[in-house]
Steps between C-alpha positions, in 0.01 A plus 500: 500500500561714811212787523464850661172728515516795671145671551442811706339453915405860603878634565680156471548349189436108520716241379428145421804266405447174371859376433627196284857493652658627826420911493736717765316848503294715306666789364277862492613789265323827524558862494694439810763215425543168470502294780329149668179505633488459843301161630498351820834301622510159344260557221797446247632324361198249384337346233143483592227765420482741707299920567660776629403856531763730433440831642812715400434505162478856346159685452388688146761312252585169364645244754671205317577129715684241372610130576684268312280438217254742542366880502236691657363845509302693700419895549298639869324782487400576836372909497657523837875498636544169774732468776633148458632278816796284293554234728076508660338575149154387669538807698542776213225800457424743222518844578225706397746824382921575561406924562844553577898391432821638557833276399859650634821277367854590701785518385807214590757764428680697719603875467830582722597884535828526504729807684606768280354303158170689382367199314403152692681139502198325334453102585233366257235321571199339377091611594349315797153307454177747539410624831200698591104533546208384312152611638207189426135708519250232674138537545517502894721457777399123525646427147845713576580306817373157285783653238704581819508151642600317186785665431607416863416163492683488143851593543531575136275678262495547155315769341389436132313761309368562086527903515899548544741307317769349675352649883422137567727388762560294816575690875512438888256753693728768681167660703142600442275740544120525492297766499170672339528645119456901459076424475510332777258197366805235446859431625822508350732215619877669427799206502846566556674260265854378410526340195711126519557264197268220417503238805634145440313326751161282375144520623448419803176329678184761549473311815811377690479428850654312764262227437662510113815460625458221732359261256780609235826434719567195680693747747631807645841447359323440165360854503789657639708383161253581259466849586733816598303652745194556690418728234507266230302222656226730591489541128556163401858619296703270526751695231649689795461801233169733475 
Protein backbone atom coordinates (compact mmCIF):
# COMPACT_ATOMS: atom_id res chain seq x y z
CA UNK A 1 0.00 0.00 0.00
CA UNK A 2 1.27 3.38 -1.27
CA UNK A 3 2.12 5.76 1.92
CA UNK A 4 2.36 9.56 2.61
CA UNK A 5 3.57 11.35 5.97
CA UNK A 6 3.77 14.76 5.99
CA UNK A 7 5.60 16.20 9.21
CA UNK A 8 6.44 19.84 9.73
CA UNK A 9 10.62 21.20 8.93
CA UNK A 10 10.73 24.77 10.41
CA UNK A 11 8.62 26.59 7.44
CA UNK A 12 8.53 23.58 4.98
CA UNK A 13 6.43 20.85 5.56
CA UNK A 14 8.26 17.43 4.71
CA UNK A 15 7.00 14.77 2.66
CA UNK A 16 8.00 11.21 2.46
CA UNK A 17 6.34 8.97 -0.34
CA UNK A 18 6.77 5.45 -0.37
CA UNK A 19 4.63 4.36 -3.40
CA UNK A 20 3.32 0.78 -4.41
CA UNK A 21 2.45 1.74 -8.07
CA UNK A 22 3.57 4.50 -10.49
CA UNK A 23 2.59 8.03 -8.45
CA UNK A 24 2.51 11.37 -10.92
CA UNK A 25 2.41 14.30 -8.29
CA UNK A 26 1.40 15.13 -4.98
CA UNK A 27 -1.53 17.19 -4.75
CA UNK A 28 -1.54 20.15 -1.70
CA UNK A 29 -4.92 21.72 -0.56
CA UNK A 30 -4.83 24.57 1.85
CA UNK A 31 -6.42 27.78 2.59
CA UNK A 32 -4.99 28.85 -0.67
CA UNK A 33 -6.09 26.22 -3.39
CA UNK A 34 -5.45 23.18 -4.70
CA UNK A 35 -2.67 22.66 -6.71
CA UNK A 36 0.75 20.18 -7.27
CA UNK A 37 3.55 20.56 -5.25
CA UNK A 38 6.33 21.77 -6.91
CA UNK A 39 9.59 19.21 -7.01
CA UNK A 40 12.49 19.36 -9.00
CA UNK A 41 12.18 18.46 -12.96
CA UNK A 42 12.10 14.74 -13.42
CA UNK A 43 11.18 13.75 -9.95
CA UNK A 44 7.77 12.36 -11.36
CA UNK A 45 6.56 10.28 -12.36
CA UNK A 46 8.25 7.26 -10.17
CA UNK A 47 7.69 4.53 -8.07
CA UNK A 48 10.47 4.49 -5.65
CA UNK A 49 10.54 6.23 -2.17
CA UNK A 50 11.39 9.30 -2.21
CA UNK A 51 11.63 13.13 0.50
CA UNK A 52 10.75 16.31 -0.52
CA UNK A 53 10.35 19.50 1.29
CA UNK A 54 7.57 21.45 0.22
CA UNK A 55 7.87 24.98 1.13
CA UNK A 56 4.62 26.69 -0.24
CA UNK A 57 2.45 25.12 1.91
CA UNK A 58 0.22 27.53 3.99
CA UNK A 59 1.18 28.65 7.61
CA UNK A 60 -1.47 28.57 10.81
CA UNK A 61 -4.19 26.00 9.24
CA UNK A 62 -4.58 22.52 8.10
CA UNK A 63 -2.64 21.57 4.88
CA UNK A 64 -4.00 18.26 3.37
CA UNK A 65 -1.58 16.05 0.51
CA UNK A 66 -2.72 13.33 -1.24
CA UNK A 67 -1.53 10.51 -3.72
CA UNK A 68 -3.21 7.75 -5.09
CA UNK A 69 -3.87 5.71 -2.16
CA UNK A 70 -2.97 7.83 0.45
CA UNK A 71 -3.47 11.07 2.78
CA UNK A 72 -1.43 13.25 4.83
CA UNK A 73 -1.74 16.22 7.04
CA UNK A 74 0.24 18.67 8.34
CA UNK A 75 -0.26 22.31 10.07
CA UNK A 76 3.19 25.06 10.43
CA UNK A 77 3.15 27.35 12.86
CA UNK A 78 5.99 29.48 12.34
CA UNK A 79 5.32 32.97 14.74
CA UNK A 80 6.88 34.86 11.93
CA UNK A 81 5.77 35.80 8.22
CA UNK A 82 8.69 34.18 5.48
CA UNK A 83 9.55 35.37 2.17
CA UNK A 84 9.66 32.19 0.12
CA UNK A 85 12.02 31.80 -3.18
CA UNK A 86 9.51 29.20 -5.33
CA UNK A 87 11.81 27.95 -7.72
CA UNK A 88 15.39 28.39 -4.99
CA UNK A 89 13.44 27.29 -1.75
CA UNK A 90 17.05 26.76 -0.09
CA UNK A 91 17.29 30.42 -0.34
CA UNK A 92 13.97 31.57 1.58
CA UNK A 93 14.21 33.78 5.02
CA UNK A 94 11.73 34.58 7.76
CA UNK A 95 11.06 37.99 8.36
CA UNK A 96 11.16 39.09 11.78
CA UNK A 97 7.78 41.63 11.39
CA UNK A 98 5.60 42.93 7.91
CA UNK A 99 5.18 46.89 9.77
CA UNK A 100 3.62 48.00 6.77
CA UNK A 101 1.21 47.08 3.48
CA UNK A 102 -0.65 48.85 1.04
CA UNK A 103 -2.55 46.69 -1.94
CA UNK A 104 -4.09 48.95 -5.01
CA UNK A 105 -6.18 46.64 -7.74
CA UNK A 106 -6.99 48.68 -11.29
CA UNK A 107 -9.54 48.56 -13.02
CA UNK A 108 -9.65 46.71 -16.89
CA UNK A 109 -12.53 48.94 -17.79
CA UNK A 110 -12.58 51.84 -19.64
CA UNK A 111 -14.67 55.09 -19.10
CA UNK A 112 -15.15 57.13 -22.59
CA UNK A 113 -16.73 60.76 -22.28
CA UNK A 114 -18.66 61.30 -24.89
CA UNK A 115 -19.61 65.06 -26.63
CA UNK A 116 -22.77 66.51 -25.57
CA UNK A 117 -23.84 63.06 -23.41
CA UNK A 118 -23.48 63.90 -19.53
CA UNK A 119 -23.11 60.26 -18.56
CA UNK A 120 -19.94 57.99 -19.81
CA UNK A 121 -19.75 54.97 -22.48
CA UNK A 122 -18.69 52.39 -19.81
CA UNK A 123 -16.45 49.23 -21.13
CA UNK A 124 -16.31 46.69 -18.24
CA UNK A 125 -13.66 45.21 -16.99
CA UNK A 126 -12.33 42.96 -14.48
CA UNK A 127 -9.66 44.02 -11.22
CA UNK A 128 -5.96 43.62 -11.99
CA UNK A 129 -3.68 41.40 -9.58
CA UNK A 130 -2.38 43.49 -6.31
CA UNK A 131 0.20 46.02 -6.73
CA UNK A 132 1.93 47.93 -4.06
CA UNK A 133 4.42 48.08 -0.93
CA UNK A 134 5.06 45.93 1.97
CA UNK A 135 7.70 47.25 4.52
CA UNK A 136 9.85 43.90 6.24
CA UNK A 137 11.38 45.51 9.82
CA UNK A 138 15.01 43.73 10.16
CA UNK A 139 17.29 43.95 13.03
CA UNK A 140 20.14 45.79 11.04
CA UNK A 141 21.10 46.89 7.77
CA UNK A 142 23.13 43.59 7.25
CA UNK A 143 19.89 41.43 7.48
CA UNK A 144 17.78 43.98 5.00
CA UNK A 145 20.36 43.79 2.21
CA UNK A 146 20.62 39.66 3.14
CA UNK A 147 16.53 40.06 2.57
CA UNK A 148 17.49 42.42 -0.35
CA UNK A 149 19.68 40.00 -2.22
CA UNK A 150 17.38 37.02 -2.16
CA UNK A 151 14.68 38.41 -3.62
CA UNK A 152 17.07 39.44 -6.49
CA UNK A 153 18.62 36.35 -6.87
CA UNK A 154 14.95 34.75 -6.72
CA UNK A 155 12.96 36.08 -9.49
CA UNK A 156 9.79 35.10 -7.77
CA UNK A 157 8.70 35.37 -4.22
CA UNK A 158 5.98 34.19 -2.39
CA UNK A 159 4.93 35.66 0.75
CA UNK A 160 3.02 33.31 3.19
CA UNK A 161 1.77 34.57 6.49
CA UNK A 162 -0.80 33.09 9.73
CA UNK A 163 -2.19 36.74 10.76
CA UNK A 164 -4.29 37.72 7.45
CA UNK A 165 -6.38 35.38 5.70
CA UNK A 166 -6.10 35.09 2.18
CA UNK A 167 -2.88 38.04 2.07
CA UNK A 168 -0.72 35.08 1.20
CA UNK A 169 0.33 35.50 -2.27
CA UNK A 170 3.06 35.19 -4.92
CA UNK A 171 4.80 38.66 -6.69
CA UNK A 172 7.86 39.91 -8.83
CA UNK A 173 9.85 42.82 -6.92
CA UNK A 174 9.01 46.22 -8.75
CA UNK A 175 11.89 48.28 -6.47
CA UNK A 176 13.15 48.58 -2.94
CA UNK A 177 13.96 50.71 -0.52
CA UNK A 178 15.98 50.56 2.71
CA UNK A 179 16.23 52.73 5.25
CA UNK A 180 16.33 53.21 9.27
CA UNK A 181 12.82 52.76 11.32
CA UNK A 182 11.42 56.07 13.18
CA UNK A 183 13.90 54.92 16.52
CA UNK A 184 16.49 54.73 14.58
CA UNK A 185 17.88 51.22 16.20
CA UNK A 186 16.62 48.89 13.09
CA UNK A 187 15.75 49.17 9.34
CA UNK A 188 12.76 48.84 7.44
CA UNK A 189 13.29 47.07 4.04
CA UNK A 190 10.03 48.55 1.86
CA UNK A 191 9.33 46.23 -1.56
CA UNK A 192 7.56 47.38 -4.43
CA UNK A 193 5.61 44.32 -5.53
CA UNK A 194 3.33 43.14 -8.40
CA UNK A 195 1.43 40.35 -7.70
CA UNK A 196 1.63 37.31 -10.74
CA UNK A 197 -0.18 33.89 -10.54
CA UNK A 198 1.46 30.83 -9.17
CA UNK A 199 4.61 29.93 -11.50
CA UNK A 200 4.59 26.63 -13.48
CA UNK A 201 8.12 26.08 -13.71
CA UNK A 202 9.84 23.29 -11.06
CA UNK A 203 12.73 23.72 -8.67
CA UNK A 204 15.57 24.36 -9.94
CA UNK A 205 19.33 23.39 -8.70
CA UNK A 206 20.61 25.64 -5.48
CA UNK A 207 23.77 25.40 -7.38
CA UNK A 208 23.83 25.46 -11.22
CA UNK A 209 26.82 26.42 -12.95
CA UNK A 210 28.56 26.12 -16.07
CA UNK A 211 30.35 23.21 -14.72
CA UNK A 212 26.50 21.65 -14.18
CA UNK A 213 25.77 22.15 -17.48
CA UNK A 214 28.69 20.72 -19.15
CA UNK A 215 28.46 17.37 -17.63
CA UNK A 216 24.52 17.35 -18.31
CA UNK A 217 24.52 18.06 -22.23
CA UNK A 218 26.52 16.26 -24.63
CA UNK A 219 26.45 19.74 -26.56
CA UNK A 220 25.76 23.24 -27.31
CA UNK A 221 22.93 22.42 -29.60
CA UNK A 222 21.63 20.19 -26.77
CA UNK A 223 21.27 23.21 -24.48
CA UNK A 224 20.13 25.48 -26.98
CA UNK A 225 16.80 23.07 -27.46
CA UNK A 226 16.12 22.46 -24.04
CA UNK A 227 15.79 25.91 -23.02
CA UNK A 228 14.14 29.36 -24.35
CA UNK A 229 16.59 31.65 -23.40
CA UNK A 230 19.57 32.76 -21.61
CA UNK A 231 17.28 33.47 -18.94
CA UNK A 232 16.00 30.17 -18.48
CA UNK A 233 19.23 28.26 -18.52
CA UNK A 234 20.70 30.47 -15.95
CA UNK A 235 17.84 29.10 -13.97
CA UNK A 236 17.90 25.72 -15.06
CA UNK A 237 13.93 26.15 -16.64
CA UNK A 238 13.74 24.41 -19.17
CA UNK A 239 9.64 25.11 -19.31
CA UNK A 240 10.37 28.27 -21.30
CA UNK A 241 7.58 29.67 -18.73
CA UNK A 242 8.49 31.32 -15.14
Amino acid sequence: MTTLTATPAGAAVSLTLVPTASIASISRSDANGTTTVRVPAGTFPRSTPVTLLDWEAEIGSTVTYTVTGAVAYATLTSDTPWLVAPLRPAMSQAVDMIVDYGAARASLGTVHQVTDRPDPLVALGRLTTRTGTLAAWVTDYAAGRSLENMIDRSGIVFLKQSQHAGQDMYFTVTGTDIKRDGDGDAWILTIGYQEISRPASPINEAVWTFGNVSTSFASFANVTSNYADFEGLSLNDQTGVI
